[in-house]
Wavefront OBJ file of the C-alpha trace (Angstrom):
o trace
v 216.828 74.904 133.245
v 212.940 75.046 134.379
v 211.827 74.587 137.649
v 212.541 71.044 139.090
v 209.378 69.088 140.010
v 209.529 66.414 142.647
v 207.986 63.025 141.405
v 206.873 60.830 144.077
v 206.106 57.512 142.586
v 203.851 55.558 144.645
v 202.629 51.495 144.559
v 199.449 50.551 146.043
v 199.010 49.446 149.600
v 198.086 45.772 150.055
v 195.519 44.938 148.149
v 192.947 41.947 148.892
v 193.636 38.787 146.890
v 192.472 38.407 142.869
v 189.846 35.415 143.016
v 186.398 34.668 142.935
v 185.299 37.369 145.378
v 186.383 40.381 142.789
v 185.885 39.011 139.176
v 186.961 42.458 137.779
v 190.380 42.657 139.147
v 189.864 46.623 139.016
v 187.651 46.457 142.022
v 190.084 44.997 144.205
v 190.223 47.325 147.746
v 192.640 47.461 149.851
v 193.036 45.154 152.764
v 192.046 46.431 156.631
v 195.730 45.840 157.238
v 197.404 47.349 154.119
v 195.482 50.322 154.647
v 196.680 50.456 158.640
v 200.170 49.920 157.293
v 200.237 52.353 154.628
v 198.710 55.239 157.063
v 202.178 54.552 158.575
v 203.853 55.105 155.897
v 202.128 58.281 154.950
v 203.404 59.327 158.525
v 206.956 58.254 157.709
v 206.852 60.573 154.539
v 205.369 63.740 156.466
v 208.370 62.752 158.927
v 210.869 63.267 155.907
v 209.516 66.569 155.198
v 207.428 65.839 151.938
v 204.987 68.096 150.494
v 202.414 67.150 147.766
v 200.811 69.885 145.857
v 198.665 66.648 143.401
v 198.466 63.545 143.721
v 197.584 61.713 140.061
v 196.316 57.854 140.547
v 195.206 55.110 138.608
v 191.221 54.699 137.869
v 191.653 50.625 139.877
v 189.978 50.653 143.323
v 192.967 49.819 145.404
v 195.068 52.628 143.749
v 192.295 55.435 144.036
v 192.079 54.106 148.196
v 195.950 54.160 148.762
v 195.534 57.973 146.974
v 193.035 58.812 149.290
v 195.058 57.781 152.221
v 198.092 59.313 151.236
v 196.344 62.621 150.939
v 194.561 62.422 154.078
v 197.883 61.794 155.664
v 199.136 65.590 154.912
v 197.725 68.603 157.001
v 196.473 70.375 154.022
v 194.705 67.482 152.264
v 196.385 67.321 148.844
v 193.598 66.905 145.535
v 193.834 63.415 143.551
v 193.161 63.585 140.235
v 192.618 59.803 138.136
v 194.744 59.708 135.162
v 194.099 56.603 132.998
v 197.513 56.265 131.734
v 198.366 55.118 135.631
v 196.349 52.054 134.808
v 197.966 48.673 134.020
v 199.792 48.932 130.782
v 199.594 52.867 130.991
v 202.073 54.187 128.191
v 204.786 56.045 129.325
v 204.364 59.037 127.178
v 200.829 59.948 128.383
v 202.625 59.842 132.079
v 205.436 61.970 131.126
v 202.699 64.655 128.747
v 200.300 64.478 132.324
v 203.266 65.302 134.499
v 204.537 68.493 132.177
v 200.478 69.198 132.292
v 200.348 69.775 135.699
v 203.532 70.956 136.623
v 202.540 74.230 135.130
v 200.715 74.689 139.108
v 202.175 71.575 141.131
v 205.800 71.303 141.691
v 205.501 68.221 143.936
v 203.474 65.168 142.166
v 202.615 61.760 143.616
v 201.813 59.032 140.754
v 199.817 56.098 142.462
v 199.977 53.158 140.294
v 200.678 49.007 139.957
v 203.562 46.819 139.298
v 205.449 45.594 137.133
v 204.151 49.837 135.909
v 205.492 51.553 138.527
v 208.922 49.646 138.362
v 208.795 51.079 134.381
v 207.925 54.075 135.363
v 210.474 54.842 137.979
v 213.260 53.470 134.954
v 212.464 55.016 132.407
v 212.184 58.689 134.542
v 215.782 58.097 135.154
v 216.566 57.586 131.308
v 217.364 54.138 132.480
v 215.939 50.469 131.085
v 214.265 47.688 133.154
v 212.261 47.982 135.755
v 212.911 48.372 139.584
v 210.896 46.696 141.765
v 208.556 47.866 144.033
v 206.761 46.665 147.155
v 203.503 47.228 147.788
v 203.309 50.902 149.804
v 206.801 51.647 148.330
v 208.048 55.283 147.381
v 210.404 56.317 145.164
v 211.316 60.377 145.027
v 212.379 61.219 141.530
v 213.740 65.182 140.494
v 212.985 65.923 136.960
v 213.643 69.092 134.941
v 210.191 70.793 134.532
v 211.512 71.418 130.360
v 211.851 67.834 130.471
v 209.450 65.515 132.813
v 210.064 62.738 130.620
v 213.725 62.485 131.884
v 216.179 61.877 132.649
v 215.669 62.765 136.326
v 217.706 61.728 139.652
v 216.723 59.642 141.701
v 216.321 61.580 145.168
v 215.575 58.167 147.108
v 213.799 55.075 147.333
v 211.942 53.105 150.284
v 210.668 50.653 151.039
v 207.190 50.534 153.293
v 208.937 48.873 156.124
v 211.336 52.082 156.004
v 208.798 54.433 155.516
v 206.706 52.928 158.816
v 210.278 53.204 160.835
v 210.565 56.888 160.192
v 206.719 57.376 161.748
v 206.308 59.619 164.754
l 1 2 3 4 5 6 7 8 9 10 11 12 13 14 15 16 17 18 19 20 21 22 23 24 25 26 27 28 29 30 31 32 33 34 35 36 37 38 39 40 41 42 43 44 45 46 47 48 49 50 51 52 53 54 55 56 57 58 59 60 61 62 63 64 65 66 67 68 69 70 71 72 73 74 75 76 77 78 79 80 81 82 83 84 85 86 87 88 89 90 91 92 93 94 95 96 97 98 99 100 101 102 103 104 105 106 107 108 109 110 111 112 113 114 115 116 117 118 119 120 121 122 123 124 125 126 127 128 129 130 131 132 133 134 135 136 137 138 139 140 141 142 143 144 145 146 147 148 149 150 151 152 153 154 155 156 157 158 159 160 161 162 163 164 165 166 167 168 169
C-alpha cells in the first residue's frame, strides 16, 4: 500500500445571489457574511488538528475566495493551485489524475469546488454512487490510497459549517 493522502473536500462559502448584478455566474464573490462565517470554519478545522500541504480550487470567483480564506486560516499559509476540472461539470477522472499528480509532494489536499460536484466527488472517492450533499462551507475528510486516489477511500468525517464554527477557539 502507498502512502495515504488526506482529501479534504471543500464547498464554497456563501456566495452572493445569481441575477442581474453578475451575468457570468463565474464571477459570483462571496458574500461579507459567508466569508465571516467560513473564517470560522477555517478555525474549527485548525481546532481539529488539520494540516494542508495544497489546496486545488475551481477557476469560479467564489471558489478561488473561499481557497484563499481557507489558506490564510493555517499558520503556514498553504499554496492554491486552480485546477479546471474543479469547475462545474469537472470530470471525475481529471480530479482523481490531479490528485495522484500532486500527491507525489502533498499528502494532505483540499479540493474547493460547487454542488451538486462536490456531492459527486465525495461519492465516487468512496467507490460509492449518488451524490452527498453538501452545504455551503461544508468539509468532508476523505483517506485514499496514494496507488489509488481514484478510490475507494474512507470516509474520515464529514461536517457541516455550523459544526465546523462550534469547534472554533
Amino acid at each position: 500500500m502507498a502512502a495515504i493522502i488526506e482529501l479534504y473536500l471543500v464547498r464554497h462559502a456563501i456566495a452572493a445571489e445569481r441575477g442581474p448584478k453578475y451575468p457570468d455566474d463565474r464571477l459570483r464573490p462571496l458574500t461579507p457574511e459567508g466569508a465571516k462565517r467560513f473564517k470560522e470554519g477555517v478555525r474549527g478545522l485548525v481546532a481539529l488538528g488539520v494540516e494542508l500541504d495544497l489546496i486545488l480550487t475551481s477557476p469560479l470567483t467564489r471558489a478561488e475566495e473561499t481557497a484563499a480564506l481557507l489558506s490564510a486560516g493555517f499558520k503556514k499559509r498553504v499554496a492554491v493551485d486552480v485546477l479546471d476540472a474543479l469547475a462545474p461539470g469537472g470530470k471525475f477522472t481529471a480530479v482523481a489524475e490531479a490528485v495522484g499528480r500532486h500527491a507525489k509532494r502533498s499528502r494532505r489536499l483540499a479540493l474547493v469546488g460547487h454542488e451538486p460536484d462536490m456531492g459527486e466527488l465525495a461519492a465516487r472517492f468512496l467507490g460509492a454512487r449518488g451524490h452527498i450533499e453538501f452545504r455551503k462551507g461544508a468539509v468532508c475528510a476523505i483517506d485514499v490510497d496514494g496507488a489509488m486516489p481514484a478510490g475507494p477511500g474512507t470516509l474520515r468525517w464529514f461536517l457541516p459549517p455550523r459544526v465546523l464554527r462550534r469547534l472554533a477557539p
